[in-house]
C-alpha positions in Angstrom: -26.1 -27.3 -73.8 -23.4 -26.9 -76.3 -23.5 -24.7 -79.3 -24.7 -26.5 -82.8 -27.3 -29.1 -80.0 -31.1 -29.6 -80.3 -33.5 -28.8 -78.0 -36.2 -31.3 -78.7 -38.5 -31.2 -75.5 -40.5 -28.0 -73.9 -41.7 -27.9 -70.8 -44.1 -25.1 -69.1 -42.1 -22.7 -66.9 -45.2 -21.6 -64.1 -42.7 -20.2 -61.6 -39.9 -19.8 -59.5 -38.6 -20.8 -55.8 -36.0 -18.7 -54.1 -36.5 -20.2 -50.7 -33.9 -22.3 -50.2 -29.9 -22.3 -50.8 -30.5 -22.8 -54.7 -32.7 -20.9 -57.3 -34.7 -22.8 -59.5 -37.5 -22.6 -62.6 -40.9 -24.7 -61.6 -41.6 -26.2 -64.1 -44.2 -28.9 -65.4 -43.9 -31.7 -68.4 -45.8 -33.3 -71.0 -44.6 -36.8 -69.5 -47.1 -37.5 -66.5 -47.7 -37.7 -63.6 -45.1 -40.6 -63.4 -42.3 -37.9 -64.2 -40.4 -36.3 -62.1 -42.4 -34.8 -58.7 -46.0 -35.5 -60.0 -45.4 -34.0 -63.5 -43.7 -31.4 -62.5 -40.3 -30.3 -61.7 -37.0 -27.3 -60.6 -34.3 -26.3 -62.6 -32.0 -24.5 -61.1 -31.7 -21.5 -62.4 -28.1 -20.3 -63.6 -26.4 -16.9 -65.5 -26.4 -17.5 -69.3 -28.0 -20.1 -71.3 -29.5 -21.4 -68.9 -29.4 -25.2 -68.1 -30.9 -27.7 -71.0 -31.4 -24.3 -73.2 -34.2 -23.4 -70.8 -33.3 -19.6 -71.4 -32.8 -19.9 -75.0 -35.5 -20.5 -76.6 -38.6 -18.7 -74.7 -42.0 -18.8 -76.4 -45.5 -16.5 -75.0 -48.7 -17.1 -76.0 -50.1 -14.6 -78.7 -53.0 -12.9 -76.7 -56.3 -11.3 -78.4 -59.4 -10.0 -77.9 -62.3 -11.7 -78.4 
């Protein structure tokens, strides 16, 4: 993702897999179940920004007692 781009899409990061020869995010989209592996989805995971600005712009739930 170059500097000055958009992101215009989130997804849900649940996870990781280290297993094989690549790292990646698991992650799972808004799209469907027709997207991707059943609604859900890797990205590798890389050093910096990350791929598609998946490191850039990270977002937690606010959490409070009830």
């Amino acid at each position: 993702m170059e500097c000055g781009e958009m992101v215009d899409h989130a997804v849900i990061i649940y996870g990781y897999d280290t297993t094989g020869t690549n790292n990646y995010w698991l992650v799972k989209n808004s799209w469907g179940q027709d997207w991707g592996e059943n609604g859900f989805g890797r990205v590798e995971i890389t050093n910096g920004r990350g791929t598609c600005g998946i490191n850039q712009f990270v977002a937690s739930p606010n959490v409070t007692k009830l």
